[in-house]
N, C-alpha and C positions, 0 to 999 in steps of 0.2 A: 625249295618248293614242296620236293616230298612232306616234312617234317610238318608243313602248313597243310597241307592235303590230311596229312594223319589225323593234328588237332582238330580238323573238321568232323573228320566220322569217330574221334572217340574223344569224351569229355574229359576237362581234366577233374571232372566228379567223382572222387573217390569215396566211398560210405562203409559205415560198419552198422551192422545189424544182428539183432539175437536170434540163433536157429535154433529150429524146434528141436533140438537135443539137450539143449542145457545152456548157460552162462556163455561160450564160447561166442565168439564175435565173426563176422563170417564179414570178407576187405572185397567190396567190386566194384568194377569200371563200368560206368554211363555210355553203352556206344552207339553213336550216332545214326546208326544203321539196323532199319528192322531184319530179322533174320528170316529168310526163306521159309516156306511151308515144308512141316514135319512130312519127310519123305514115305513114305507108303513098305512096312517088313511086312514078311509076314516070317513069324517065329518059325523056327524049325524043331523040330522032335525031341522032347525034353529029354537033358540026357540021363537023368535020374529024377523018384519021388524026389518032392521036398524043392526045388527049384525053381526058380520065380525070373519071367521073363522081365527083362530092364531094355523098354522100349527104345532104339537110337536116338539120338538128338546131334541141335547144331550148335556145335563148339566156334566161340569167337578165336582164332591164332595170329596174332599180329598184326593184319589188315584184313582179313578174309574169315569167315564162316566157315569149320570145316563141319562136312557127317561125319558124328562117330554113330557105328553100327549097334543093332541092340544085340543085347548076350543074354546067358540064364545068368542068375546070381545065384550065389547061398544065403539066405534069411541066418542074419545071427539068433534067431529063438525061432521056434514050432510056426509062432502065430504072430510073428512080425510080418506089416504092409509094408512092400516097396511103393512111396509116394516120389513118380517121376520128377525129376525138374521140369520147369518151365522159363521163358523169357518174357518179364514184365517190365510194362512201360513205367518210367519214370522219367525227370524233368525234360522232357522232349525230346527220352532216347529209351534203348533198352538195358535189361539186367539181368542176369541167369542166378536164377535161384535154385541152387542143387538139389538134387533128391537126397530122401533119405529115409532110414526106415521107421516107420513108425511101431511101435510097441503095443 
């Protein structure tokens, strides 16, 4: 009964698609379950110039939605945009499309 519980809240949809980095192909799971409203940081005190806040988001884990919390990053160049992921709908479910940095 688990196993039939599962297949309800994640498809067995699996896709590949081109990220905005290049050729590579980027493999995700359709899940059945919209994801909670993006929890409310507020950043804390950068800990050096040059440091770019990466908002938290909600990670799908097995059956459940986890928060991961936001952090600073290091930008690999001067004037790279950290563009956050988000979760978009597709065939009658969700799909996390990862951040990355734009150039």
């Amino acid at each position: 009964m688990k196993k039939l519980s599962m297949s309800l809240l994640t498809s067995a949809a699996i896709f590949a698609s081109g990220t905005p980095s290049g050729n590579c192909a980027e493999v995700g799971v359709v899940i059945g379950v919209p994801p909670p409203p993006p929890k409310l940081e507020g950043a804390p005190v950068v800990p050096a110039i040059g440091y770019v806040w990466r908002p938290g988001y909600w990670r799908w884990e097995e059956n459940r939605y986890v928060w991961i919390a936001g952090a600073f990053i290091v930008p690999p160049q001067p004037r790279a945009v950290w563009v956050p992921g988000h979760w978009t709908p597709v065939g009658g479910g969700w799909v996390w499309a990862a951040g990355y940095w734009r150039r």
